[in-house]
Each structure stands twice: as C-alpha cells, then as structure tokens.
ChimeraX commands (.cxc) that place a marker at each C-alpha (Angstrom):
marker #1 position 131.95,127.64,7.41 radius 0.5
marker #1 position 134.82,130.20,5.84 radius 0.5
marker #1 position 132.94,129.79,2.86 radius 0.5
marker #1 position 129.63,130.70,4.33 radius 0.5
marker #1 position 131.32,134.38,6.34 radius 0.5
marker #1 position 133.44,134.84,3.15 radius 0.5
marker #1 position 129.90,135.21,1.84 radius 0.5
marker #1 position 128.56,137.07,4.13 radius 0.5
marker #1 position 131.35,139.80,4.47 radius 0.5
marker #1 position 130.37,140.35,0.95 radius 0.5
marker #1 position 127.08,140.78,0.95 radius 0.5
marker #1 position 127.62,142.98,3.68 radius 0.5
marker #1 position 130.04,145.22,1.96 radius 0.5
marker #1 position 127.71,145.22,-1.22 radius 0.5
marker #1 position 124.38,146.34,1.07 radius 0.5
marker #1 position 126.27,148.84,2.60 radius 0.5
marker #1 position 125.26,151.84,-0.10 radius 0.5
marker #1 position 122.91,153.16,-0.05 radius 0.5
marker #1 position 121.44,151.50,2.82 radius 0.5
marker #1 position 119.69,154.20,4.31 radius 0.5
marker #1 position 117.58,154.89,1.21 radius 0.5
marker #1 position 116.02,150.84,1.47 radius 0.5
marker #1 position 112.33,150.15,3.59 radius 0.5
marker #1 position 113.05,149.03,7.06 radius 0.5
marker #1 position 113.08,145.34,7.34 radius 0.5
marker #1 position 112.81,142.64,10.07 radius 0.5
marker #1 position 113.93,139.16,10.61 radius 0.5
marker #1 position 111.24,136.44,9.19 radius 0.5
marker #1 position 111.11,132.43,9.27 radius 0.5
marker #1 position 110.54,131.04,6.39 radius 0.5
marker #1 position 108.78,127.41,4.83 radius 0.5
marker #1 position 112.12,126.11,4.44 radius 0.5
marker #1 position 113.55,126.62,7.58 radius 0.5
marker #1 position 111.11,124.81,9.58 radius 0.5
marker #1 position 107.72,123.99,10.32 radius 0.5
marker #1 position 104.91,126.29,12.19 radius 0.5
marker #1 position 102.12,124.78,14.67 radius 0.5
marker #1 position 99.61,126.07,16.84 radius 0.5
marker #1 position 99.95,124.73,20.58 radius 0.5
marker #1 position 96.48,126.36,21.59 radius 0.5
marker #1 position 94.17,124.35,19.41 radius 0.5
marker #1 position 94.93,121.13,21.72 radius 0.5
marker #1 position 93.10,123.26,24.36 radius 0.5
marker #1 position 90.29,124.70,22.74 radius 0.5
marker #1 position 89.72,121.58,20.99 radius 0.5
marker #1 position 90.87,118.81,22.76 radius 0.5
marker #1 position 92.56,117.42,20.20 radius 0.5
marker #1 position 96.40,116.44,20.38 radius 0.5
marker #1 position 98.40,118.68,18.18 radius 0.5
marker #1 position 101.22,117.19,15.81 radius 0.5
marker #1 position 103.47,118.01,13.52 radius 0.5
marker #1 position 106.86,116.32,11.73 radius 0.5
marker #1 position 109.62,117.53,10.00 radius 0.5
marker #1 position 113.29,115.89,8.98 radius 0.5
marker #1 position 112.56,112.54,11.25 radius 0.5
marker #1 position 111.48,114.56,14.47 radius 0.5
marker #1 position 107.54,114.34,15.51 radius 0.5
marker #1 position 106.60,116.66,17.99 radius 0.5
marker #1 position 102.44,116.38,20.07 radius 0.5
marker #1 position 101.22,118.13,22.36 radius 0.5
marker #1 position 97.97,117.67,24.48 radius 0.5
marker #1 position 95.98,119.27,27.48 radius 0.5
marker #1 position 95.13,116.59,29.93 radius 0.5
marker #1 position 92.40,119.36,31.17 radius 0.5
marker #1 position 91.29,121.52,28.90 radius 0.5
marker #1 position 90.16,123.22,32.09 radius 0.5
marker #1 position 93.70,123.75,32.59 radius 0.5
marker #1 position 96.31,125.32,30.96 radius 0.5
marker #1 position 99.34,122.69,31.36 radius 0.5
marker #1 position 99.82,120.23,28.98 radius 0.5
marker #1 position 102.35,117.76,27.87 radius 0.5
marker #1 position 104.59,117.64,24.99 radius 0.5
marker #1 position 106.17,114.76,23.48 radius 0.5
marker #1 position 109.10,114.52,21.54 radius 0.5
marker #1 position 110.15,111.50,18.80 radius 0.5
marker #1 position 112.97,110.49,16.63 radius 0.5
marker #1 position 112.24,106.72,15.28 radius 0.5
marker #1 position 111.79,104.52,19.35 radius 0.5
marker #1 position 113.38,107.21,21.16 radius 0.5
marker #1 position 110.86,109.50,22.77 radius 0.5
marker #1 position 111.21,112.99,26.01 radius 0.5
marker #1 position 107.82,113.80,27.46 radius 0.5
marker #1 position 107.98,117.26,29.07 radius 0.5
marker #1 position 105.25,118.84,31.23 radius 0.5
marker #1 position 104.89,122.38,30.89 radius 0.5
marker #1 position 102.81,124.41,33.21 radius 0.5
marker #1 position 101.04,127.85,31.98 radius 0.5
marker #1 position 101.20,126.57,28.59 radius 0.5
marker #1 position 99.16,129.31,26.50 radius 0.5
marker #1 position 101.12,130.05,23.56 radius 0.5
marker #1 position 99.33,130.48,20.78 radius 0.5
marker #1 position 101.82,128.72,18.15 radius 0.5
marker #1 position 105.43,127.42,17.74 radius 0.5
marker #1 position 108.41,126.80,15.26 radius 0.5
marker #1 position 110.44,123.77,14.85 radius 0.5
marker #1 position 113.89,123.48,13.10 radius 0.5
marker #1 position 115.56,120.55,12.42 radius 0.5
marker #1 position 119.49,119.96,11.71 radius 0.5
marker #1 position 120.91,117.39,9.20 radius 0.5
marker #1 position 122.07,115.89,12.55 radius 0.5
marker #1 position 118.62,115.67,13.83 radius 0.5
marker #1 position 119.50,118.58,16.48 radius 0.5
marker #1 position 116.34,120.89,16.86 radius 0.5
marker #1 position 114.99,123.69,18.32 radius 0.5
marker #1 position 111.89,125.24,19.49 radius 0.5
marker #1 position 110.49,128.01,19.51 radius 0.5
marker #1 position 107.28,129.17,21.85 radius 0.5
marker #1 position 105.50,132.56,20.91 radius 0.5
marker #1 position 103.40,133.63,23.63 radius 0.5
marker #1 position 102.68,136.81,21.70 radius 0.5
marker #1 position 103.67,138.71,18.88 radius 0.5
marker #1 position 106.73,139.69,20.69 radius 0.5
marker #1 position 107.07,137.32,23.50 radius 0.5
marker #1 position 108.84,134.55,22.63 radius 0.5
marker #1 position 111.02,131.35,24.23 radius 0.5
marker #1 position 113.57,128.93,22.61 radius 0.5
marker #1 position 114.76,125.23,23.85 radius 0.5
marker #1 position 117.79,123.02,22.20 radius 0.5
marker #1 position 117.63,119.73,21.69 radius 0.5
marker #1 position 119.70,116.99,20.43 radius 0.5
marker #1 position 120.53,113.28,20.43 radius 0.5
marker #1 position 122.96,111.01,22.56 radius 0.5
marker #1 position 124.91,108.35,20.64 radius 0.5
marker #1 position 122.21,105.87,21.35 radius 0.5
marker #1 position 119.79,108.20,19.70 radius 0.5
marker #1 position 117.79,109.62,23.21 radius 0.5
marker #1 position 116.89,113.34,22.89 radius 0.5
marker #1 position 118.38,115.12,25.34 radius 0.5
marker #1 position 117.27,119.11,25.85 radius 0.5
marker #1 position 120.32,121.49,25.77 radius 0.5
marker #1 position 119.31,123.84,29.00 radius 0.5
marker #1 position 123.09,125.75,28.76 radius 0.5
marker #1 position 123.80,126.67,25.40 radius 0.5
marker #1 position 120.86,129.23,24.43 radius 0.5
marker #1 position 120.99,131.00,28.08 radius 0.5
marker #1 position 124.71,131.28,27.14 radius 0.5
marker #1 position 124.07,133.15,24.26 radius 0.5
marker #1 position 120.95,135.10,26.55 radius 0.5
marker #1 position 123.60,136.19,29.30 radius 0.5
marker #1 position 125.74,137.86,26.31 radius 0.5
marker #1 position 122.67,139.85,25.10 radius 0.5
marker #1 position 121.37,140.96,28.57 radius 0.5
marker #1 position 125.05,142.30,29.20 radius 0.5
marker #1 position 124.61,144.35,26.09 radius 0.5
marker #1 position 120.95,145.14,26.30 radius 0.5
marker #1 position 121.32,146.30,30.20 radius 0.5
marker #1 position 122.94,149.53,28.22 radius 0.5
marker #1 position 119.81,150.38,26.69 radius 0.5
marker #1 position 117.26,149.36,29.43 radius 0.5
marker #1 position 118.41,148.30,33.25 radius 0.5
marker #1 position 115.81,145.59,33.37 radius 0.5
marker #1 position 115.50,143.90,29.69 radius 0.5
marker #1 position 113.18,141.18,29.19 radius 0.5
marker #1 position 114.30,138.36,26.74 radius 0.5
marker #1 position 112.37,137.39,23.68 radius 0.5
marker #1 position 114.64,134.65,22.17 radius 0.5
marker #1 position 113.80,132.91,18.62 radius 0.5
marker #1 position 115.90,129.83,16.87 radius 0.5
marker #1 position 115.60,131.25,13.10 radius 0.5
marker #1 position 116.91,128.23,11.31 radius 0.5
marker #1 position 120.08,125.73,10.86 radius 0.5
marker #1 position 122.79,127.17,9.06 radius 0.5
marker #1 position 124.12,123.91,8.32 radius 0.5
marker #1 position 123.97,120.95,10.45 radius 0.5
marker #1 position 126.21,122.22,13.28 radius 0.5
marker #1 position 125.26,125.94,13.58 radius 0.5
marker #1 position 122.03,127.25,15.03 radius 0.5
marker #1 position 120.90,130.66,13.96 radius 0.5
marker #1 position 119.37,132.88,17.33 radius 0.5
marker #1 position 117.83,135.87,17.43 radius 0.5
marker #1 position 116.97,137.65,20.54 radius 0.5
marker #1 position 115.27,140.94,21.22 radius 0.5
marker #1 position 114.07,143.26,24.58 radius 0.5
marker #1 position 110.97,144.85,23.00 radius 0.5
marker #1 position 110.14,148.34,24.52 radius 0.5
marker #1 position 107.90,147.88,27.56 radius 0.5
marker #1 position 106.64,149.44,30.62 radius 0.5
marker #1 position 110.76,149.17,31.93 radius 0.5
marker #1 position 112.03,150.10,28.92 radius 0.5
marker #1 position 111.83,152.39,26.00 radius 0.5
marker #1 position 114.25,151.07,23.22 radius 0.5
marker #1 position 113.88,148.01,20.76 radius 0.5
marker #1 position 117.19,146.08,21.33 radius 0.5
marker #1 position 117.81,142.63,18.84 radius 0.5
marker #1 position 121.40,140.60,18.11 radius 0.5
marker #1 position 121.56,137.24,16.56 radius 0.5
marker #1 position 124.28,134.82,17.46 radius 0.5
marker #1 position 125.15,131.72,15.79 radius 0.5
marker #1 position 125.65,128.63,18.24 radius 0.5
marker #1 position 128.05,125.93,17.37 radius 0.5
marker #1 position 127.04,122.63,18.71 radius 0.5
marker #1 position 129.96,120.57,18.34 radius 0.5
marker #1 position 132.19,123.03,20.36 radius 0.5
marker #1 position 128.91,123.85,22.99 radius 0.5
marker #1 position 129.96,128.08,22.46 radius 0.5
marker #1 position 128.56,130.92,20.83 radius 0.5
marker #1 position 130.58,131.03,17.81 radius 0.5
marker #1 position 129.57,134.69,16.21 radius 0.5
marker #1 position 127.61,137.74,17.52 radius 0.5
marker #1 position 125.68,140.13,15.29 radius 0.5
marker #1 position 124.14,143.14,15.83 radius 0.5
marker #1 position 120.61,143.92,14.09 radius 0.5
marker #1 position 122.32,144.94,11.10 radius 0.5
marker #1 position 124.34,142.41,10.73 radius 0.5
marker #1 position 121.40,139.20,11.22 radius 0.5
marker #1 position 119.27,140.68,8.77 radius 0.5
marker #1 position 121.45,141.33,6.17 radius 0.5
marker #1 position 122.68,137.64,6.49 radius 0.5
marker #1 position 122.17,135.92,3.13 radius 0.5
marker #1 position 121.34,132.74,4.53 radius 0.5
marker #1 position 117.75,134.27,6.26 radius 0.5
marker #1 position 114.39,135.62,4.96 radius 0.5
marker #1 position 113.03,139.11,5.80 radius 0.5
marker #1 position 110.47,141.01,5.01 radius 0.5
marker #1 position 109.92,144.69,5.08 radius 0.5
marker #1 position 108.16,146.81,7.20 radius 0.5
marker #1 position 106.16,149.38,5.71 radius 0.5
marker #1 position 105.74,152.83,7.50 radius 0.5
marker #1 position 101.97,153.81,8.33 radius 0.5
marker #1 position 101.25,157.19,7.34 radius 0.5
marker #1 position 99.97,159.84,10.32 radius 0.5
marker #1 position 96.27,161.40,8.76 radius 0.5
marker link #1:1,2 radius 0.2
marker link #1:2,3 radius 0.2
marker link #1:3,4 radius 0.2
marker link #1:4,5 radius 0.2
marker link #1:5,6 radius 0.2
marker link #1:6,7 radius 0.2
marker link #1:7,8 radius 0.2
marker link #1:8,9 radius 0.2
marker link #1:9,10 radius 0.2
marker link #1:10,11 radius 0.2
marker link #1:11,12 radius 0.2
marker link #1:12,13 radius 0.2
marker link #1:13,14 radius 0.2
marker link #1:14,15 radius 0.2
marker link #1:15,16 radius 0.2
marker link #1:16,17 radius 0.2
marker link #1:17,18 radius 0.2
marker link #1:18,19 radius 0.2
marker link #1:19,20 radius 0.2
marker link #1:20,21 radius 0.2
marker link #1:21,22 radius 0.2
marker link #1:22,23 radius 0.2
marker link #1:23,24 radius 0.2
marker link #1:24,25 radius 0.2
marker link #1:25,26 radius 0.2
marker link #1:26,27 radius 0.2
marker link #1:27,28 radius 0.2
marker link #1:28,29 radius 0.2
marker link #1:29,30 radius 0.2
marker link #1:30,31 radius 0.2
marker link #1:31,32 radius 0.2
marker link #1:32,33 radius 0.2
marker link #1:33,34 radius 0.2
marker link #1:34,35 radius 0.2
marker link #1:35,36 radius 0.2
marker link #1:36,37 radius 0.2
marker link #1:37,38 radius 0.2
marker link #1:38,39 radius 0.2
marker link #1:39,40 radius 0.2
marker link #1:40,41 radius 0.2
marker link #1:41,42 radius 0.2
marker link #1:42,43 radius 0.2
marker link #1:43,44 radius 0.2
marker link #1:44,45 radius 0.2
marker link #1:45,46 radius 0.2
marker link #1:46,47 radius 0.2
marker link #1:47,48 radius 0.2
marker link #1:48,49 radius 0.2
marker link #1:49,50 radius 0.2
marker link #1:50,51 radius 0.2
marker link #1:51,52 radius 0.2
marker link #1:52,53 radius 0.2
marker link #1:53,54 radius 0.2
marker link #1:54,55 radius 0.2
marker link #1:55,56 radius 0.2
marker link #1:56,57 radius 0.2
marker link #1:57,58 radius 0.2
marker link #1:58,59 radius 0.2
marker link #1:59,60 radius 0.2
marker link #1:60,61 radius 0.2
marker link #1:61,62 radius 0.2
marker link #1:62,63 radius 0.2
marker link #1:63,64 radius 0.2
marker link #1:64,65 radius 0.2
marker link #1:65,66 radius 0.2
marker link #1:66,67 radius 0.2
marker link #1:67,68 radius 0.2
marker link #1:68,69 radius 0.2
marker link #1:69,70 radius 0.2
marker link #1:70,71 radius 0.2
marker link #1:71,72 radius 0.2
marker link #1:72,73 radius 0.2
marker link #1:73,74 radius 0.2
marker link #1:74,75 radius 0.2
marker link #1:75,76 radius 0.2
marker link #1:76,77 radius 0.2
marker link #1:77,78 radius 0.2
marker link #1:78,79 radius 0.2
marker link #1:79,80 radius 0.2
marker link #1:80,81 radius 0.2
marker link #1:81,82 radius 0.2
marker link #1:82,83 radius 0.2
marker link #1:83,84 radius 0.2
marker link #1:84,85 radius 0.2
marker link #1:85,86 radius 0.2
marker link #1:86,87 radius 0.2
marker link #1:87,88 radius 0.2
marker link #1:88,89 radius 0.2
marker link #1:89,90 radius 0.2
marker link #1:90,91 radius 0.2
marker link #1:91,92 radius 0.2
marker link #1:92,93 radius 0.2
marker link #1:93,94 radius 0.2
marker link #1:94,95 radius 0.2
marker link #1:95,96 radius 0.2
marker link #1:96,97 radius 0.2
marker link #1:97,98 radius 0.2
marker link #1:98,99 radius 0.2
marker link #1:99,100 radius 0.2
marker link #1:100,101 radius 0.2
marker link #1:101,102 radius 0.2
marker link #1:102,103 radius 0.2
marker link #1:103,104 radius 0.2
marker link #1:104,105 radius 0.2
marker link #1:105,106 radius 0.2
marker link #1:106,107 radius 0.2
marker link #1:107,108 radius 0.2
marker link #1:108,109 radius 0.2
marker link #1:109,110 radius 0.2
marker link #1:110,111 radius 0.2
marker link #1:111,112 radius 0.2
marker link #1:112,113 radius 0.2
marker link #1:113,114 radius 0.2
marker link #1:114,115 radius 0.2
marker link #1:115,116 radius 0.2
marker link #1:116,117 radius 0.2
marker link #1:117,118 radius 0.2
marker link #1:118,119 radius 0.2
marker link #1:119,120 radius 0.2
marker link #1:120,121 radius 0.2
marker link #1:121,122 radius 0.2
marker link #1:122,123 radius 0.2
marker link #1:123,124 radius 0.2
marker link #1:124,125 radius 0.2
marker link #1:125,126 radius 0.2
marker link #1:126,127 radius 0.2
marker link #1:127,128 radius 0.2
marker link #1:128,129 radius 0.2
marker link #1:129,130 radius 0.2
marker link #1:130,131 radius 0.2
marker link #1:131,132 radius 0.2
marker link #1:132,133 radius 0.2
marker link #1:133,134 radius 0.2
marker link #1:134,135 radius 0.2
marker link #1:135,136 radius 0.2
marker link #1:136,137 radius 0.2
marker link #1:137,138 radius 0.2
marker link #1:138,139 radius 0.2
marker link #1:139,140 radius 0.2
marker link #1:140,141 radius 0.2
marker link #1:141,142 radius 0.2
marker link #1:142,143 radius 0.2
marker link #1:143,144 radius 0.2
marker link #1:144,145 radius 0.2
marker link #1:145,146 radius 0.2
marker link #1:146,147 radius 0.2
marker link #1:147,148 radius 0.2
marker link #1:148,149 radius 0.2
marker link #1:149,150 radius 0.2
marker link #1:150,151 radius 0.2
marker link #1:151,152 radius 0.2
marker link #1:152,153 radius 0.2
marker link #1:153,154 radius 0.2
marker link #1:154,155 radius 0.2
marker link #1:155,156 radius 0.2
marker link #1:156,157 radius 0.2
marker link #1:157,158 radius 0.2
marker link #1:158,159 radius 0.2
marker link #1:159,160 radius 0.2
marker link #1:160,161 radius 0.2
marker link #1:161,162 radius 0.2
marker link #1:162,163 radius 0.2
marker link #1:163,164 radius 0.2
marker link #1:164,165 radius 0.2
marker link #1:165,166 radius 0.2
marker link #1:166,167 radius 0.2
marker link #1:167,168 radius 0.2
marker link #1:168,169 radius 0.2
marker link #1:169,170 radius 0.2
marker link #1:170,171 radius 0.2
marker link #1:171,172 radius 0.2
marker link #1:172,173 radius 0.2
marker link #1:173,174 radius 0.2
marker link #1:174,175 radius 0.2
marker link #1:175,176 radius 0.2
marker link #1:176,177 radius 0.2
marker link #1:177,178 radius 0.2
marker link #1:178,179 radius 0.2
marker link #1:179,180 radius 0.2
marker link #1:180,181 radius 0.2
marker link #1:181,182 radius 0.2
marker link #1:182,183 radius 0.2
marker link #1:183,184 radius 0.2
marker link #1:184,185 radius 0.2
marker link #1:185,186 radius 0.2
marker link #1:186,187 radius 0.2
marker link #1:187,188 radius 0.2
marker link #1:188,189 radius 0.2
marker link #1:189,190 radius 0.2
marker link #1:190,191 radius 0.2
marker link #1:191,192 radius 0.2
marker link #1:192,193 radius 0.2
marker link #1:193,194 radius 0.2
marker link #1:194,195 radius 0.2
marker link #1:195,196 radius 0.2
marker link #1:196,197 radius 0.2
marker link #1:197,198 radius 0.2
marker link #1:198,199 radius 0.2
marker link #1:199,200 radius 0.2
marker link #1:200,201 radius 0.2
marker link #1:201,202 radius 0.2
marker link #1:202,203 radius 0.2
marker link #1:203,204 radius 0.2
marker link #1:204,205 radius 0.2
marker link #1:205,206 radius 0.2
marker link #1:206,207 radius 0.2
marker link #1:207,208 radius 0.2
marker link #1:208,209 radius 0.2
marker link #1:209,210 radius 0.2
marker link #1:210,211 radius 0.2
marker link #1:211,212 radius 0.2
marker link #1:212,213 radius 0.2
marker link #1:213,214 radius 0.2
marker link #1:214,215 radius 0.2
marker link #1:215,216 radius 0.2
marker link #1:216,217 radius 0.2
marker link #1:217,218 radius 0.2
marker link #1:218,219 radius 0.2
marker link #1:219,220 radius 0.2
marker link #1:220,221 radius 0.2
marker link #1:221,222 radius 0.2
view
C-alpha cells in the first residue's frame, strides 16, 4: 500500500497545473472493475437475473411480478445468503469482487440514487454481509456534508478493489429539494483492520490513478 499513495501523491502533484484549464470530469466504473446487471428485467420478465464474476454468482428473482420484492441469492462454490428485499425497483447494479472473494454491491435506483452492501467470507467460507463498515465511512461524510446542506441524503457507490484488502467508496448528496450543493468524498475501507483507512475529497478520488473517469462536457445555452 506505500507503494500505491507514493503513487498517488505523484500523480497528484503532476495534475496539479494547470488543472483548471482541463474538462470537468466525474468518477466512472469501468469493465475491469466489476460486472454490471439489471435487477428490473426479473420483474418485467419473469425471468431470474444472474450474473458471475471472480467465483461469486449473484440471482435475483420476483416471486410476484405483481410485486416489487424479490429475493437475491448470493454463491461462492456450496456456500450460499438469500436476502429478501422489499421495494426492490432498481433498475441495475454493480458487483466487485476482491482477490479474497470480499464483494460489494452496488444498487442504483436512479441516475443519482444509489446504495452499497459489503460482503465477505467466514473461515468456513459462509458469506457474511458487512452492515458496519460502509455506514462507518457514511457517518464521516454526513458530518462533512451537514456543512453544505443540514439534511444530506446519501448516494453511496463501491467503485472497485484496490487490491484485495481495500475497497474503494464513493459517496455523494446530490442537490435536491433540501439542498442546493453537489457534495462527493471517496474513502478507502480496509477490511482486515474493519476502519476507514483514507478520506478524499472530490479532487482527490478522481484524480486517483487506480480509477476510470470520464469527462463531462458543458452544454452550450442557445
């Protein structure tokens, strides 16, 4: 890990002229990070939705597709966690998986509204869900947020695995009918030591090395 902020610290310093002359740009997860799915066609269609990556299988499925709870089942090799979850209508979610076989999830309900859950497995390989670690990291951003907006809402993403022990967050409080400003950090969680090992600003996340972004381009007023 020194190697990894060594190298960020310097590709930080080298970004830092001219910044203000480069396109605005915004966090982005990318192939390689993780795998994309679409919870909502298991409704509309009735058919279970799947998807694998690095020895983790995740399905989901709408006993009623009358209703909008469904179930979602988790698998590494035997070992398998069925969750219900009720009000399920995101439209599509993000998976990443550690060299460990930690993971995270990611539920967008929306273009900005977004959840995250931790997962990861007991010496006799049971997945157990994380429900302290990520609210951890949420309490630290609120704190900071409240100075922007008194009632932030919480739109928390897992980017990707920085290596097999540190989970990349990225959390925002998108303007809204309490709130005028656009507030984001990222925070890197260490697993083995259950703490938030780094905060970053906005700044700081997307000009990690280790991430993909893309750039926003500016729509021109006719």
């Amino acid at each position: 890990m020194r190697k990894l902020f060594a190298a960020i610290a310097l590709f930080q310093v080298a970004t830092l002229t001219p910044a203000q002359t480069l396109p605005k740009r915004t966090i982005d997860r990318c192939a390689q990070d993780g795998a994309w799915f679409y919870a909502w066609d298991s409704k509309t269609t009735g058919v279970p939705v799947s998807v694998e990556r690095d020895g983790i299988s995740l399905r989901i499925e709408h006993p009623s597709q009358k209703s909008a709870d469904a179930l979602v089942t988790l698998s590494h090799g035997s070992h398998v966690l069925v969750q219900k979850q009720k009000d399920f209508d995101q439209a599509y979610g993000w998976l990443t998986v550690s060299q460990n076989h930690a993971f995270a999830l990611t539920w967008n309900f929306s273009a900005s509204a977004t959840s995250a859950q931790l997962f990861g497995l007991s010496p006799r390989g049971n997945i157990i869900e994380d429900i302290q670690l990520i609210p951890l990291a949420e309490q630290t951003f609120t704190a900071d947020a409240k100075h922007s907006c008194a009632n932030p809402g919480l739109n928390t993403t897992a980017i990707k695995w920085l290596d097999q022990d540190h989970l990349l967050l990225s959390i925002n409080a998108w303007a809204s009918g309490f709130c005028e400003s656009n507030f984001t950090e990222g925070f890197i969680l260490d697993i083995p030591s259950h703490s938030v090992q780094r905060k970053l600003s906005e700044r700081e996340l997307i000009d990690l090395p280790a991430v993909c972004t893309w750039n926003l381009v500016p729509v021109r007023k006719h």
